[in-house]
C-alpha positions, -999 to 999 in steps of 0.1 A, spaced: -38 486 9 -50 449 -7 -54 426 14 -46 386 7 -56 354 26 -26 332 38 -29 297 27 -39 276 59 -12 257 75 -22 223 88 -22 221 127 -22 189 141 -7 170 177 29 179 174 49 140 170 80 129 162 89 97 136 97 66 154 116 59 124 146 66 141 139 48 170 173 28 184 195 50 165 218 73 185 218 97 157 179 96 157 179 103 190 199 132 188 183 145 161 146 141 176 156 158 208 170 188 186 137 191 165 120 194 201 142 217 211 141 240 181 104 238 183 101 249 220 127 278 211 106 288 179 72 289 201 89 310 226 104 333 203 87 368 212 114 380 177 129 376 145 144 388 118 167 377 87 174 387 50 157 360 23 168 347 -12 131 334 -25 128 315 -55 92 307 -69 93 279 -94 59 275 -110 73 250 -136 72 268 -170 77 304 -149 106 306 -124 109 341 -104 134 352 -83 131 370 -52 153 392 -24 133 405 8 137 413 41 115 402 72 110 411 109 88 391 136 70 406 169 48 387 188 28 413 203 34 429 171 34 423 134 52 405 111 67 428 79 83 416 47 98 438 24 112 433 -13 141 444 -24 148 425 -58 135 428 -85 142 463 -88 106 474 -101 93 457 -72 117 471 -43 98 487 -13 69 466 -17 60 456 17 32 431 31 19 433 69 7 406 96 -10 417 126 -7 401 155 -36 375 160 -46 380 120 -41 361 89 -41 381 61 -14 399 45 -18 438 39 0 448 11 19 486 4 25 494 -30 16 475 -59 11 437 -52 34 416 -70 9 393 -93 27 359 -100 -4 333 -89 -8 303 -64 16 277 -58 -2 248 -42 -43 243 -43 -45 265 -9 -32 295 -26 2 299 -14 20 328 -30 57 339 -26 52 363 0 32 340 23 60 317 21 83 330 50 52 328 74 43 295 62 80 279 71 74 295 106 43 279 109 55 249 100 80 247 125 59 256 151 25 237 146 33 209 118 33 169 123 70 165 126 74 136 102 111 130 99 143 149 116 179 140 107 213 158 114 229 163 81 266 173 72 271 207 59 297 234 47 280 256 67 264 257 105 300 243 115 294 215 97 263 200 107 223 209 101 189 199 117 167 190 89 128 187 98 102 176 75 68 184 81 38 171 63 2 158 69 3 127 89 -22 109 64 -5 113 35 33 96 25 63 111 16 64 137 -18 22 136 -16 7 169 -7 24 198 5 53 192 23 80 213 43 111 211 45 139 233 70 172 230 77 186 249 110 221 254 127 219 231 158 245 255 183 217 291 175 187 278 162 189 296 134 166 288 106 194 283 68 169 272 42 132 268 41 113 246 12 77 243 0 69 213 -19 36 201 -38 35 166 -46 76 162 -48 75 195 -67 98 224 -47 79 252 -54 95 275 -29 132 275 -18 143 302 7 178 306 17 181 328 49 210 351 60 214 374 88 189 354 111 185 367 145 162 360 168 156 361 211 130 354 232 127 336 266 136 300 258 160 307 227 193 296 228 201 334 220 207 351 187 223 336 159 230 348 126 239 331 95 257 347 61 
């Protein structure tokens, strides 16, 4: 087994944008972000099947994995595409913060100065969501989640828009469940992950949801 540090996720005093203050839409919106918040620190599970692309400017890579959330337990992604790669599989304890790897580790360098690599991204996004500095929320018009998504962006409060590494998630309002996931450094997306099969329960969830 190799182990790997995760990149360290900012924590700061969850807080919502005033910039929508007045709207009705804003409104909305901001009480959704809350809501998916408390949903995603209650989660006790989760799972879903990822589409990762790691874009490293001259060097694109493209990614399939699985992953599956415990609370009390660990959280597992597993590759499935590329083919020479398929079966690796990288481990979070509960309570830890590195990444165990099985199998050969898949060797394609940092994308932001903390050392984010593809396979820290999934628990990155879900770090995000549950610890970040909410900077902006908006409900946005889509073909899918029955025609409407939650899209949060998540950053350090010090720094404006497209500076530093910022997150970006879009969710389906009626499950909670988490569409499309984004790293970006400086503007720069350096990590897009398109989710499918999301499911997840725990105490305060809305239920399970799942997405194709």
């Amino acid at each position: 087994m190799r182990c790997l540090r995760m990149s360290s996720i900012l924590i700061v005093t969850s807080c919502l944008s005033l910039a929508a203050c007045g709207s009705p839409s804003g409104a909305e919106a901001d009480e959704t972000a809350l809501e998916i918040r408390t949903d995603y620190l209650a989660m006790e599970r989760c799972s879903a099947t990822v589409d990762l692309t790691a874009d490293y400017g001259e060097r694109v890579y493209e990614y399939g994995l699985t992953f599956s959330y415990e609370r009390a337990g660990e959280t597992v992604l597993m590759l499935t595409a590329p083919e020479a790669a398929a079966g690796v599989s990288a481990h979070i304890r509960a309570g830890e913060t590195t990444l165990e790897y099985d199998g050969i580790r898949v060797e394609t360098g940092p994308l932001d100065p903390a050392g984010l690599s593809p396979m820290d991204a999934v628990p990155a996004l879900l770090a995000a969501v549950r610890e970040g500095y909410l900077a902006e929320t908006a409900l946005e018009g889509t073909e899918e989640a029955g025609g409407q998504a939650l899209h949060m962006v998540i950053r350090d409060p010090d720094v404006s828009a497209g500076s530093g590494t910022e997150y970006q998630l879009w969710f389906d309002p009626r499950d909670r469940a988490l569409l499309q996931g984004e790293v970006s450094v400086d503007g720069h997306t350096v990590v897009r992950c398109m989710f499918s099969d999301w499911s997840m329960s725990g105490p305060e969830t809305a239920g399970e949801g799942g997405t194709s």
